[in-house]
N, C-alpha and C positions, 0 to 999 in steps of 0.2 A: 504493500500500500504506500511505501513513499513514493513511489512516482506520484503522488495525488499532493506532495507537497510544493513542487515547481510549478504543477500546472497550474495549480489554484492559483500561487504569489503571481504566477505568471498574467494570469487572468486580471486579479486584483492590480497589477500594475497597469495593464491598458485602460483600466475606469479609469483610476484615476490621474494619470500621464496625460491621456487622449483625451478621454470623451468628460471627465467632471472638470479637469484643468486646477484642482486643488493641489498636487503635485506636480513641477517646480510650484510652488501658491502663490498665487496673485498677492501684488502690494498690500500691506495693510497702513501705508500714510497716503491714499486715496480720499477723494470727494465724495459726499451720496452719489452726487452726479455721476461721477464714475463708476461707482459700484452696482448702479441700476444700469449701464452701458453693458456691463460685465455680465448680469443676466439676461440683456436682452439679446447678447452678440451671440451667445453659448448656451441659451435658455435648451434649444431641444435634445443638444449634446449630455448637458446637465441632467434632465429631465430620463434621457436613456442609461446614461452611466449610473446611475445612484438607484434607479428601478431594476437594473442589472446587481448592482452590489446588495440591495436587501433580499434578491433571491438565493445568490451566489453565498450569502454572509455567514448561512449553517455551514458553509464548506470548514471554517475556521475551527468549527468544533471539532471536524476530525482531523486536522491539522496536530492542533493541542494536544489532541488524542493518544495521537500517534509518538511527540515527545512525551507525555504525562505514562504511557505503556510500558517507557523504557522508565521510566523515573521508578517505577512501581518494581521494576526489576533490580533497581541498585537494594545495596544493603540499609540503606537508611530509613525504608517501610514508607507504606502507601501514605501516608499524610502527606509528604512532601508534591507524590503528583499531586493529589486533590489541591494541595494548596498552590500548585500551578496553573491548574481547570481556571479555579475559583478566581484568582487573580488576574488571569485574561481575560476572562467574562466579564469583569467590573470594568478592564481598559475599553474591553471594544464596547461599553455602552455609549460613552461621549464621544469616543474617537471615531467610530463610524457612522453609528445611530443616529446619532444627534445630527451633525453635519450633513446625513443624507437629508433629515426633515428639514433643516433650515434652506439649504439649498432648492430643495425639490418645492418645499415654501415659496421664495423667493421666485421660481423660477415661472410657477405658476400662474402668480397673477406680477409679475415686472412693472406695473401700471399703476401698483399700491403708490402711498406716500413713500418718499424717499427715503426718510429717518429709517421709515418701515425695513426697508428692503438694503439699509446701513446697517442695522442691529442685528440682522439674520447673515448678511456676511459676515461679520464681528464675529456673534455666538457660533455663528458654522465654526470659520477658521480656529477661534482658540479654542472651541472643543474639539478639533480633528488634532490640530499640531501641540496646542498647550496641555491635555489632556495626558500626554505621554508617561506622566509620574503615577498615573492610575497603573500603570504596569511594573511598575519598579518591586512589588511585592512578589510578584510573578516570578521576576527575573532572579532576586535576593534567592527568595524559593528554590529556583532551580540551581544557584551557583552552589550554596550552600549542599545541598543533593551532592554536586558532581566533586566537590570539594572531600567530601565525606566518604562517599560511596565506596567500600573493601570489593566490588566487584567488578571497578574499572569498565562500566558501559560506557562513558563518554574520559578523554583524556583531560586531568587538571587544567592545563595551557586552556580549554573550554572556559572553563568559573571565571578566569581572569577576563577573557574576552564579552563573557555574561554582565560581568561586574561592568566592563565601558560601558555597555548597554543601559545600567543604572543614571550610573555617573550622566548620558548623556540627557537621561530620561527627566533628571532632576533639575538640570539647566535648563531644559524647555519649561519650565514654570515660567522664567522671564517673561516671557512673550507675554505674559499680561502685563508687563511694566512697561514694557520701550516698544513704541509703535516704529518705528526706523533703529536701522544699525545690526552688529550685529548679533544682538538678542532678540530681535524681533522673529515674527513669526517666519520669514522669509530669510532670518539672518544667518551667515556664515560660520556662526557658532550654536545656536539656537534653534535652527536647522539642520545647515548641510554638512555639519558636524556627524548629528545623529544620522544623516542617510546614510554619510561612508561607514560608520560603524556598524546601522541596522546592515546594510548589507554583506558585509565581512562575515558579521553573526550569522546569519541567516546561509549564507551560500556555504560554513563550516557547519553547522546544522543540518542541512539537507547532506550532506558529503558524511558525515558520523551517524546520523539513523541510519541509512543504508548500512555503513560498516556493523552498525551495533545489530542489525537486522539479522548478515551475513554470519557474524557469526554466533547468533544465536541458533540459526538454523545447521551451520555446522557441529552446533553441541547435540543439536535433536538428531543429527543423523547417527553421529556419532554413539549415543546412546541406545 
């Protein structure tokens, strides 16, 4: 079943790349004026990508699944998946959720009051990008796991690189202090900081279930 973890990130990247335009994220020191431009230029793309992603968004459950399976396998006992499950599930409430209503909101009626369709870019964007410290429990979770773990499913050098993923997750709180720079939502620390990280993470994640898969199943034959 990990082939079902590329496809899906894979998937989830053209929402939002392509068709929502929420990653790279639009400015947040823009005009109303500009930000109703911004749903009305990309309203139906908007409208498709975010209708796509709340059908697509159970896929993430078996995502988690799938690390929380092996977590469940280390020595350090099933709490730590669960408190992995649990962890993601409270990130992706603001971080996708949210930002698809505000958006899909938004995109709906473009012709609202301005402020209107200001406050629903505002709340979309810093719930999709500011939101990211609702995972940090996740991540702690899991590093402490691999840290611990006497049965070697995933390799230490892992926890450390889990742990930037914290670290990066905690600095995206800024975003609600500085509307420019770079702590902003769009900013080069507060941002695109955390994407080269999430992605490091992510693409040594998908490379180690696989191994941890492999050889698991060589123990089953084996036996």
């Amino acid at each position: 079943m990990t082939w079902f973890f590329p496809i899906w990130y894979g998937a989830f990247g053209v929402i939002i790349c392509i068709l929502t335009r929420v990653t790279p994220p639009p400015r947040p020191d823009v005009t109303a004026a500009d930000k109703v431009a911004f749903f009305t230029e990309h309203g139906l793309t908007i409208k498709i990508g975010f209708c796509l992603l709340l059908i697509l968004l159970g896929g993430a459950a078996l995502t988690n699944g799938l690390v929380a399976y092996q977590i469940k396998r280390m020595s350090v006992g099933s709490v730590f998946a669960y408190g992995y499950i649990g962890g993601m599930g409270v990130g992706a409430l603001p971080g996708f959720l949210l930002v698809s209503v505000c958006f899909l909101t938004a995109a709906f009626r473009p012709d609202r009051d301005p402020e209107l369709i200001s406050l629903l870019y505002d709340l979309g964007m810093l719930s999709y990008n500011g939101s990211l410290g609702c995972f940090t429990a996740a991540y702690l979770v899991f590093a402490i796991a691999v840290l611990y773990d006497k049965n070697q499913i995933f390799p230490v050098w892992f926890a450390y690189v889990t742990i930037w993923q914290i670290i990066t997750e905690v600095i995206a709180t800024q975003m609600f202090v500085f509307e420019s720079g770079p702590f902003a939502w769009n900013g080069s620390i507060a941002f695109w900081w955390a994407v080269v990280v999430f992605s490091v993470w992510l693409s040594a994640l998908i490379v180690l279930l696989r191994q941890a898969l492999k050889r698991e199943e060589t123990s089953s034959d084996a036996n």
